[in-house]
C-alpha positions as CSV (number, residue, x, y, z in Angstrom):
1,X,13.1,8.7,13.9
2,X,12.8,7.6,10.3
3,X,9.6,6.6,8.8
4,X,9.0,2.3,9.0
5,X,7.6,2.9,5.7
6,X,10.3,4.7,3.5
7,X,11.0,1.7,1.4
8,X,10.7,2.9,-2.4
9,X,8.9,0.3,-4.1
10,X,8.3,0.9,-7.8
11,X,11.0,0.3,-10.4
12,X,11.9,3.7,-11.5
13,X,11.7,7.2,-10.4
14,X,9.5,8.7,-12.9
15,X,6.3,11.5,-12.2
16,X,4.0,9.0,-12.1
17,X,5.6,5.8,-10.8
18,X,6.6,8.9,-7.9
19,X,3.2,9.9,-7.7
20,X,2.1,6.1,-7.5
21,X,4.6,5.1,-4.7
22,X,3.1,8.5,-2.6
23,X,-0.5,6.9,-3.1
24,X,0.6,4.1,-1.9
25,X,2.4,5.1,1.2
26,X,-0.7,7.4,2.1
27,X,-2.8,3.9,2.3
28,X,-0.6,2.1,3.7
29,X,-0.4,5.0,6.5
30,X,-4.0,5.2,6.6
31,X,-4.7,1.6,7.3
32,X,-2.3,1.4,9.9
33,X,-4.0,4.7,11.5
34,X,-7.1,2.6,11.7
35,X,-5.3,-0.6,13.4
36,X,-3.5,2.4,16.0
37,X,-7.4,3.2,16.8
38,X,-7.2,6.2,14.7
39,X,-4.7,7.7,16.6
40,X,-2.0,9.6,15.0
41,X,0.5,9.7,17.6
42,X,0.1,6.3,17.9
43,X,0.8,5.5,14.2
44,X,3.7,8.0,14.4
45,X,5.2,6.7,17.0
46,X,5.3,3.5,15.5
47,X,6.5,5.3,12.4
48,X,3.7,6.0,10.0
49,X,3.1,9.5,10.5
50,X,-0.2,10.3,8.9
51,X,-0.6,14.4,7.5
52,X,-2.3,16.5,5.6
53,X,-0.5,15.2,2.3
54,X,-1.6,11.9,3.2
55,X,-5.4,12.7,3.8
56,X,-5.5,14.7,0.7
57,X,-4.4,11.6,-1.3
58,X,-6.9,9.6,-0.3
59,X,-9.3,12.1,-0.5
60,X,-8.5,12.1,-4.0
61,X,-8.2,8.4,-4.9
62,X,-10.8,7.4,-2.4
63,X,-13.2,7.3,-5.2
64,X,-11.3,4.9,-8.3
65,X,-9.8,2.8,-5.1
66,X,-13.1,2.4,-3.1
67,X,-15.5,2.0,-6.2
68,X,-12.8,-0.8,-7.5
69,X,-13.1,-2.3,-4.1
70,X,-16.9,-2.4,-4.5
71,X,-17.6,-3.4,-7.4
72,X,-15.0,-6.4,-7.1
73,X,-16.9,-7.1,-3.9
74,X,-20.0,-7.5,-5.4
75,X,-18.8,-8.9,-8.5
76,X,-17.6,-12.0,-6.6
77,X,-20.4,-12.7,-5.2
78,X,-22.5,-13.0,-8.7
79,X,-22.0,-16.5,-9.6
80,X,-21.8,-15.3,-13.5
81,X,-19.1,-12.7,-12.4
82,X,-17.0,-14.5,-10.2
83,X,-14.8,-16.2,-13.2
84,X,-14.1,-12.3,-14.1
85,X,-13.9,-10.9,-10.9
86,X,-10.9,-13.7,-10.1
87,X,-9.1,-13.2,-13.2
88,X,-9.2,-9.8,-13.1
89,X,-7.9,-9.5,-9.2
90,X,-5.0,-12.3,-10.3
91,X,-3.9,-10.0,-13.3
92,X,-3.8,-7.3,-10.6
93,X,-1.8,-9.1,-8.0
94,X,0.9,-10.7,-10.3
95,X,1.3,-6.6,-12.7
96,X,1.8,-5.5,-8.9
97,X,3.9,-8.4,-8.2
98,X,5.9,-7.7,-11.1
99,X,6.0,-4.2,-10.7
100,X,7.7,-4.4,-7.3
101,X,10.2,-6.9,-8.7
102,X,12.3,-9.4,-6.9
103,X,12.8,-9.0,-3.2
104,X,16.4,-8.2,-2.2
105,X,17.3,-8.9,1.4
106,X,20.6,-7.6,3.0
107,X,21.4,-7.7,6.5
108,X,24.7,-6.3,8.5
109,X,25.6,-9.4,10.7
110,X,27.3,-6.6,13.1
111,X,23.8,-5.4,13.8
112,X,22.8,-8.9,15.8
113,X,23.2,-9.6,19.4
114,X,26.4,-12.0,20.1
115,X,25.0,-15.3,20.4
């Protein structure tokens, strides 16, 4: 069965925008793992196999990723940081936003039920 999440995502195929798009995936995987209960069969059944590759990555980012999320979480809460913390997490969304580019939908009409 091929993976629900194999959509590529960034714009190019360099080492890091590679590296970037594997980061992603892994938390992507490993927030679905939680809505599947933590189970793994689940999640793969589903198709979002979580591995080894996938643990270490978070392992590794856990840190920059979860810190960010704190601080932003705490930083919204201050009223003399909230201006900040808002701009800074709309500069986020829209270079993400960008990043990903526009959406391009195609469909095979021969793929629908007769209706």
């Amino acid at each position: 069965m091929r993976s629900t999440m194999a959509a590529y995502l960034r714009p190019e195929r360099s080492w890091f925008d590679r590296a970037a798009d594997a980061v992603e995936r892994s938390w992507s995987r490993v927030f679905f793992l939680g809505f599947c209960g933590g189970s793994r069969s689940a999640a793969a059944r589903m198709g979002a196999p979580f591995g080894a590759g996938d643990a270490l990555r978070i392992a590794i980012t856990a840190p920059f990723v979860l810190g960010r999320f704190l601080l932003m979480s705490v930083a919204a809460t201050r009223p003399a940081l909230r201006g900040v913390a808002d701009r800074y997490a709309t500069r986020v969304i829209r270079k993400r936003l960008t990043t990903y580019g526009v959406a391009e939908f195609t469909t095979d009409p021969h793929s629908y039920p007769a209706g």
